[in-house]
Every structure is written in C-alpha cells, then in structure tokens.
C-alpha distance (Angstrom), angle and dihedral (degrees) to the residues before:
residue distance angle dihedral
X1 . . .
X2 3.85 . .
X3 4.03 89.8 .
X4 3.99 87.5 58.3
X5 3.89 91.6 44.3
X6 3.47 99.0 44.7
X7 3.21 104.7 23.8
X8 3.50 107.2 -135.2
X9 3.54 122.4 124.8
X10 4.07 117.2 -114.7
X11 3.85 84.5 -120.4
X12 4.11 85.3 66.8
X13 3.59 87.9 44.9
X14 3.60 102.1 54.9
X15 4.29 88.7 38.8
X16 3.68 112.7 98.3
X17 3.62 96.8 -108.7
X18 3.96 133.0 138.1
X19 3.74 94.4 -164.0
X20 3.85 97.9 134.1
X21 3.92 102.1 -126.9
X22 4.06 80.1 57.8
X23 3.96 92.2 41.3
X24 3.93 85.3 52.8
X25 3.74 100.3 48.3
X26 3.79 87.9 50.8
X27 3.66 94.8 53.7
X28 4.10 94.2 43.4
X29 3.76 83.1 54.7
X30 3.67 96.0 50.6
X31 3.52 89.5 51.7
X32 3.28 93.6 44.6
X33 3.76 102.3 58.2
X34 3.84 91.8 40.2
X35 3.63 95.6 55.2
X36 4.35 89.3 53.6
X37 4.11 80.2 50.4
X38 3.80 114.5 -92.3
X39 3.24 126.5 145.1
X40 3.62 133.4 -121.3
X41 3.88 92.5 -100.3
X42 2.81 102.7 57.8
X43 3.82 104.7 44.5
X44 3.69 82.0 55.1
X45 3.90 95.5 56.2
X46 4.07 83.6 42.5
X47 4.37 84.8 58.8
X48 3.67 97.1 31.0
X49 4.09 90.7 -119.6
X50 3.60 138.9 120.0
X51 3.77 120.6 -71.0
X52 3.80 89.7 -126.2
X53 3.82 91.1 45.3
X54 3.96 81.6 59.1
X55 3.85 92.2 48.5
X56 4.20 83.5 51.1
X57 3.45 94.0 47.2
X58 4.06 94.5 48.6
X59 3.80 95.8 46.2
X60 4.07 88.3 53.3
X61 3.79 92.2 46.4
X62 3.92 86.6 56.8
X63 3.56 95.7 47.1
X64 4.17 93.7 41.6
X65 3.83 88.1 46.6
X66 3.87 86.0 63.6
X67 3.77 98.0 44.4
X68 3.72 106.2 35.0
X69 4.14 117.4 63.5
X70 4.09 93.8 -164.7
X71 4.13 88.9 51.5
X72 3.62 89.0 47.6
X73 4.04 90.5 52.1
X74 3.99 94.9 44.6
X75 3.57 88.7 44.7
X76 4.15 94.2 50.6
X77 3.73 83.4 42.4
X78 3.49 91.3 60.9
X79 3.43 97.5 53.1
X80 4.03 96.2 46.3
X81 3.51 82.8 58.6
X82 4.06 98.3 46.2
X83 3.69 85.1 44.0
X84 3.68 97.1 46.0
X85 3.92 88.2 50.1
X86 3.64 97.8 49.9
X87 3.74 91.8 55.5
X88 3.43 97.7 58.3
C-alpha cells in the first residue's frame, strides 16, 4: 500500500538512502504497521534496520503527522486502502 501511495518501490525503501521521498515512505510504513499492532522488532527485521532506528522513525512519523497536511493525507490514504483491502 505505501509503494502505490508513494510511489517508491520497496527496493528504494529497504536501500540505504536519505533521499526524502525514500525517508517518507519508510516512515508511512512504520506507522503503518504499528498502528495494525506490530512491534518495533519486527518492523525493523521487515526493513533490515535497527530496532531503535524503528523506534526513531515511529516517534518522527507521529510528530510529522501533526505538522505536515500532505503526510497526514498519504498516511490516511494508506489506511483507506489497507482498510478497503481487508474488507474484501
């Protein structure tokens, strides 16, 4: 769901890079798979990273999500889209 939002393939996300676009995408899926209930482990086993790069990443998606309107609307896109899946 965050590849189609974003557009940016999971390749890009699981590179190394800081380009923001890539940065973004990494943090939408964070917050993504902690909001359905996973833990920090294994999101970071999921993106190859450190659990406390995870924990970084999540606490900066919660703050962004408050400050940034276009975040906000990828990241309720996301879940329309997660949720609209699951139900059918």
């Amino acid at each position: 769901m965050v590849s189609r939002v974003t557009r940016i393939s999971k390749t890009k996300m699981l590179s190394r890079s800081r380009l923001w676009p890539i940065v973004e995408a990494r943090m939408l899926f964070v917050l993504t798979l902690s909001s359905l209930g996973h833990d920090d482990q294994c999101t970071a086993y999921l993106l190859k990273r450190n659990r406390t790069t995870i924990l970084k990443a999540r606490h900066n998606a919660e703050d962004f999500i408050g400050i940034s309107k276009a975040f906000k609307e990828k990241y309720n896109k996301i879940k329309t889209l997660y949720d609209t899946a699951k139900s059918v």
